[in-house]
C-alpha positions in Angstrom: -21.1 12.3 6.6 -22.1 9.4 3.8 -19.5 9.1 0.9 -16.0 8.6 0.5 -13.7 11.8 1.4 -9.8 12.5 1.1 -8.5 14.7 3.8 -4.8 15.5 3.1 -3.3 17.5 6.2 0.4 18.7 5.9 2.6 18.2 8.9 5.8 19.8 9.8 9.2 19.5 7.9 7.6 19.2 4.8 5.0 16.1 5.5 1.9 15.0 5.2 -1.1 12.9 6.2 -3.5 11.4 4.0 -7.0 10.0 5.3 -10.0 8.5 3.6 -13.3 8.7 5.4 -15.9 6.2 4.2 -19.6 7.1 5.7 -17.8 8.8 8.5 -15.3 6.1 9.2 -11.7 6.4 9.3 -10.7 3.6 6.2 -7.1 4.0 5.3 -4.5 5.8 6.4 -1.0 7.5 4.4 1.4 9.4 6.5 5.3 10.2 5.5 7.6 10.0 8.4 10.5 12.4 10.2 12.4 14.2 8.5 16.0 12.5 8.2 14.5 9.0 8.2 16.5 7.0 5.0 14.4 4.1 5.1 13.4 3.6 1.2 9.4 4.5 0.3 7.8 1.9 -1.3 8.0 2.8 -5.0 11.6 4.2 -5.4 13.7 4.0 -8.2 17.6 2.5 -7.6 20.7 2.0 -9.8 21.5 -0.3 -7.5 25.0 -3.1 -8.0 24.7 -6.6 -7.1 27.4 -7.3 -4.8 26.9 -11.3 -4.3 24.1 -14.2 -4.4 22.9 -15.7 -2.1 22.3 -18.8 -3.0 20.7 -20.1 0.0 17.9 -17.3 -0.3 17.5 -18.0 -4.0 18.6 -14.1 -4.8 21.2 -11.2 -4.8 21.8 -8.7 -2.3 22.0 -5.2 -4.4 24.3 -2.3 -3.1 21.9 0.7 -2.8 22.2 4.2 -2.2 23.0 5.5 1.6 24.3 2.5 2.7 21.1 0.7 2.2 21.3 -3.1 0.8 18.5 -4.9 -1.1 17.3 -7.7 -1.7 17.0 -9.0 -5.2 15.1 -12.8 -6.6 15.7 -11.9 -10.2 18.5 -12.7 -10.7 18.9 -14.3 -14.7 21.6 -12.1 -16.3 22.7 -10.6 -13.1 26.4 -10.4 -13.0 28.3 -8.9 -9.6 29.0 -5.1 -10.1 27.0 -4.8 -13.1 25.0 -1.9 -11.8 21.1 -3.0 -12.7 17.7 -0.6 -12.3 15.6 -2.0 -9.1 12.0 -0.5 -7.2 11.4 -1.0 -4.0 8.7 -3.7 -4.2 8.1 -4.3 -0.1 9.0 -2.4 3.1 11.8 -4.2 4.8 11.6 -5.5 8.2 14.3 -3.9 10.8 17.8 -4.9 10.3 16.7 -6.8 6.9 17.6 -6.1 3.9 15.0 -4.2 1.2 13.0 -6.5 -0.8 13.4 -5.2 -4.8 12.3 -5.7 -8.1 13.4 -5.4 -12.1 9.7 -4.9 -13.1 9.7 -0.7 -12.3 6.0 0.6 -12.8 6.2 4.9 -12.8 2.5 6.4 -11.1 1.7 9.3 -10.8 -1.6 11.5 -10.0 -3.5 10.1 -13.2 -1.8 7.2 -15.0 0.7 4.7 -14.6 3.5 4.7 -17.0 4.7 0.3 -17.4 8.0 -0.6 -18.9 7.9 -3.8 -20.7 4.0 -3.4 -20.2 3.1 -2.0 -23.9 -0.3 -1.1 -24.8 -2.7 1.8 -23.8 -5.3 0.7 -21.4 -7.8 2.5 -18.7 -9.2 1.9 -15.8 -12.4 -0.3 -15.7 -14.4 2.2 -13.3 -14.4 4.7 -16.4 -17.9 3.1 -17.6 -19.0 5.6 -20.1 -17.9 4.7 -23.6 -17.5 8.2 -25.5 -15.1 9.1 -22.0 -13.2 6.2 -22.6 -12.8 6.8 -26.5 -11.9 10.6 -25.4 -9.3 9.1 -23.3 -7.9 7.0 -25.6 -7.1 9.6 -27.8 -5.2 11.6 -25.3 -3.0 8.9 -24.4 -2.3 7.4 -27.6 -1.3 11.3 -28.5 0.8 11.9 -25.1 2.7 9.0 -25.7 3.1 9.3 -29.3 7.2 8.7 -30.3 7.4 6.4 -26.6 10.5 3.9 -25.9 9.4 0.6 -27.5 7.5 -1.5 -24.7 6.8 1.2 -22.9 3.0 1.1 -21.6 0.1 3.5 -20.0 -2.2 2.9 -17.6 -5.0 6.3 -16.8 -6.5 6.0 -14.1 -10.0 6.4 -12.7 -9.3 9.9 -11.8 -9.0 10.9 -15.9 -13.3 10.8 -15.0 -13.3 14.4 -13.8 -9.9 15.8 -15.4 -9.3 18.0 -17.6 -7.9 16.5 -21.2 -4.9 19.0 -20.5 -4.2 18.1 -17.4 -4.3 14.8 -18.7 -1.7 14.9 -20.9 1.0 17.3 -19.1 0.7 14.8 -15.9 1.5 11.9 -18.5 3.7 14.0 -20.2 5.9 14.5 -16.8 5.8 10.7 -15.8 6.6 9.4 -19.2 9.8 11.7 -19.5 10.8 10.3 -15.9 10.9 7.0 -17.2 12.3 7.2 -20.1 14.9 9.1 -18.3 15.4 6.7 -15.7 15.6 3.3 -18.0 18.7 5.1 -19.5 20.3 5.6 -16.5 22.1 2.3 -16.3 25.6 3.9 -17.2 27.0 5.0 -13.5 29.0 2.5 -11.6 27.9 3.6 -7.6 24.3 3.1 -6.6 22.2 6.1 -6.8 18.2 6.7 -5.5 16.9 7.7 -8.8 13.7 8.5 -8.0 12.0 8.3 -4.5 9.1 6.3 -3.1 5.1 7.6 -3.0 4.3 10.1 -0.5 1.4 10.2 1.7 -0.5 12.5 -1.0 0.5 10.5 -4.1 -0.5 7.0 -2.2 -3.9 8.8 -1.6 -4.1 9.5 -5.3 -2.7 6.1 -6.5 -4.9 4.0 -3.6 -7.7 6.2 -3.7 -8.5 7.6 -7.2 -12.1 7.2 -7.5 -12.8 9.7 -5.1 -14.4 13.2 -6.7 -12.6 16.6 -6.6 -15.6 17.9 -4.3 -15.0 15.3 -1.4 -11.1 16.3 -1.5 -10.0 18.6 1.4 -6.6 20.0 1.8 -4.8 22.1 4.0 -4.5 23.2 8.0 -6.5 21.4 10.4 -8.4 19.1 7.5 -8.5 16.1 9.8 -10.3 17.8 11.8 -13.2 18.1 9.6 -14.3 14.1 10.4 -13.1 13.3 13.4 -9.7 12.0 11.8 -7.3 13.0 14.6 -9.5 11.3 17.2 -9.6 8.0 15.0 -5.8 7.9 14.6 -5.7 8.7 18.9 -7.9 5.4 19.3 -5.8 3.2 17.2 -2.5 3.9 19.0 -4.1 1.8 21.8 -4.2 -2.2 21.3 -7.5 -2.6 22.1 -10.4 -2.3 19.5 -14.3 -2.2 20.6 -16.9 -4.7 18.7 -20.8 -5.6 19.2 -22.4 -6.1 22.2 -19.3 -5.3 24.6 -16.8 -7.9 22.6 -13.6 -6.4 22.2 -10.0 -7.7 20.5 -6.3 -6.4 20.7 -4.1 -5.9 18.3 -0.6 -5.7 19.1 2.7 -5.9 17.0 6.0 -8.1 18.1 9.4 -8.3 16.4 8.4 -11.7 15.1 4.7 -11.0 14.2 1.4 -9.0 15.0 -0.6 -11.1 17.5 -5.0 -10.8 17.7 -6.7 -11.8 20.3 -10.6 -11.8 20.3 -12.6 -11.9 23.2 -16.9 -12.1 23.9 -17.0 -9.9 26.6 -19.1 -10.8 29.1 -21.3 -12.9 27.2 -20.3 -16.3 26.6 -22.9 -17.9 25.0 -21.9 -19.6 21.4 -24.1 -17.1 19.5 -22.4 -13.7 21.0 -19.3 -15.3 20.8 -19.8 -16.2 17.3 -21.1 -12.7 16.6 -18.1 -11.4 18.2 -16.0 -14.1 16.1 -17.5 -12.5 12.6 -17.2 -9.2 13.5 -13.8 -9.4 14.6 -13.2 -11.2 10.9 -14.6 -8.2 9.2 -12.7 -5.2 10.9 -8.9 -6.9 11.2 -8.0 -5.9 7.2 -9.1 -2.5 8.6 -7.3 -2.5 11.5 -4.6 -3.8 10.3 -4.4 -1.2 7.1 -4.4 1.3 10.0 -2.2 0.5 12.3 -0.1 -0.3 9.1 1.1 -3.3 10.4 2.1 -6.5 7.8 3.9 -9.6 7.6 2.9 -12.9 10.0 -0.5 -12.4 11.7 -1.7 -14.5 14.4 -5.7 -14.5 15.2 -7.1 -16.1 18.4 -10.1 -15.7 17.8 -12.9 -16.6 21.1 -13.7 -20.1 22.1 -14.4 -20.8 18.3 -15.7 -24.4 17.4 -13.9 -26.4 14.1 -18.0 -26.2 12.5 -17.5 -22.3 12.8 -14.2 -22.5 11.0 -16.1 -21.7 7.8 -17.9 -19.1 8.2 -15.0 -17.1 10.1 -13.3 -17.5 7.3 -15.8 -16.0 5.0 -16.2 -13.6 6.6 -12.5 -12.5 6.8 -12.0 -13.3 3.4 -15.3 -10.7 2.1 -13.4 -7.8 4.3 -9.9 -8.8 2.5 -11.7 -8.8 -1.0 -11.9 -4.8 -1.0 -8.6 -4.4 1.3 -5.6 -3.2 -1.1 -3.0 -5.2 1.0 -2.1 -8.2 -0.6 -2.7 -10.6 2.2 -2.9 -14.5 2.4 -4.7 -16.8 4.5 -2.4 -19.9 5.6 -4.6 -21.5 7.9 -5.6 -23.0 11.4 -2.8 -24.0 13.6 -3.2 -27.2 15.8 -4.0 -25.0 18.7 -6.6 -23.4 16.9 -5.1 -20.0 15.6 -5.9 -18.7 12.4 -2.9 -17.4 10.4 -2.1 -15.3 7.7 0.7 -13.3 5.8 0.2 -9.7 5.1 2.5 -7.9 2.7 4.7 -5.5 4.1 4.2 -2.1 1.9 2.9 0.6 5.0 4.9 1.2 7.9 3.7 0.9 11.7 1.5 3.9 12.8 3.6 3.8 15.7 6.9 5.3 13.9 4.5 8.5 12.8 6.5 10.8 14.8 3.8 13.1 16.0 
């Protein structure tokens, strides 16, 4: 199939899967997990209360709800037990506290509502000019009467919406937020809003895709093939041209790649297995929803080939929505980077 396609599938307990299908390749991957699981979503809401700095870490821990503690660096004006609004801004590693944020952002299906953001803006990929001066017009009405410094952002998906569809969905959000930046009052930490599902990260990641390449329901990954794709990548070990091959496997301290040439060793296969290896680990990685330190070995890879590994990773990271940094060769060689945490492992999918 050529295009891009959404297939949301629900699961049981109330859950979902959310793939997107580029040309008939599996691309990203959104899945909620078991039912009972507390771990915050990335995007939820707290009234959390600082319980102490640490000064060492250059932050607060913050008293959430559950029993959960978070992480806070800003910390000007922060006083112990003064209850303060935090989002959860990256998924924590086990036994670590959650990293949080002051600067909230409320998404939903179509727009992004921004405290301390002001101004109506909209997405670049609208290109046609009457649409976007149609669109303007609904959101300067829905937000008509806002909280001061309150801001809007519609998204691409306002291209193929309804006006009144439009407005209700910022309608809904906006009265969220406004409802939620009052809630400051309560002394005990409360979860004021929770995280993104799998649906809502499809619509937030994934927004430019058309209502006609959107399938829902029972037994929609099975339309492309999804199911199979998501079997493959439970396995460490990922195929490339001409029988090259790497593995991708996740420690407690970091996610490890190693990149092999098969059984051609000859510096042109191997750097052909080298590039190609550069250009699938953001999607491997997105997958497998795997973050933090990542360590690439890549195969008997010369210093003059440095460069153009690294061009190549750095293209495939361009249209990756992980933020993700490249730190550098090691002495030994290794190529290493730091991926933000904001998916969680494949392997805690639960199926």
């Amino acid at each position: 199939m050529k295009g891009r396609a959404i297939l949301i599938e629900p699961m049981s307990h109330g859950r979902e899967i959310a793939a997107l299908v580029v040309d008939g390749r599996l691309e990203d991957l959104f899945f909620d997990l078991a039912e009972g699981d507390l771990q915050p979503r990335l995007g939820a809401i707290y009234r959390g209360v600082p319980d102490r700095l640490a000064k060492g870490l250059n932050g607060a821990m913050v008293r959430l709800a559950d029993g959960q503690m978070g992480f806070l660096r800003e910390t000007s004006g922060l006083a112990p037990g003064k209850p303060v609004l935090v989002q959860v801004a990256t998924l924590a590693e086990a036994g670590k506290a959650v990293p949080v944020s002051t600067r909230l952002i409320f998404k939903s299906r179509h727009a992004i509502v921004t405290p301390g953001a002001a101004g109506l803006n909209i997405s670049r990929r609208v290109r046609d000019e009457a649409l976007r001066e149609r669109l303007s017009a609904v959101a300067q009405a829905a937000m008509l009467g806002a909280d001061e410094g309150l801001g809007l952002i519609l998204r691409s998906s306002c291209a193929w919406v309804d006006e009144t569809a439009i407005a209700e969905d910022v309608a809904q959000m906006r009265e969220v937020a406004e409802s939620i930046l009052a809630d400051v009052t309560g002394r005990e930490p409360a979860l004021l809003l929770d995280g993104e599902g799998a649906a809502m990260r499809a619509w937030s990641e994934w927004s430019d895709v058309a209502p006609d390449d959107v399938f829902e329901g029972e037994h929609s990954l099975d339309r492309l093939g999804v199911w199979e794709a998501i079997e493959a990548l439970r396995r460490p070990d990922v195929d490339l041209v001409g029988g090259a091959w790497m593995s991708v496997e996740a420690t407690k301290a970091l996610v490890a790649i190693d990149v092999n040439s098969g059984g051609d060793f000859s510096p042109s296969a191997t750097l052909r297995a080298n590039i190609a290896a550069a250009h699938d680990i953001p999607r491997q990685l997105r997958l497998r929803g795997l973050g933090g330190k990542i360590v690439i070995d890549f195969a008997a890879l010369s210093k003059k080939d440095r460069l153009q590994i690294e061009k190549s990773l750095g293209s495939a990271l361009k249209s990756d929505p992980v933020e993700t940094s490249v730190a550098g060769w090691t002495p030994l060689g290794h190529l290493e980077l730091n991926r933000k945490r904001e998916r969680r492992p494949l392997v805690e999918l639960g199926l």
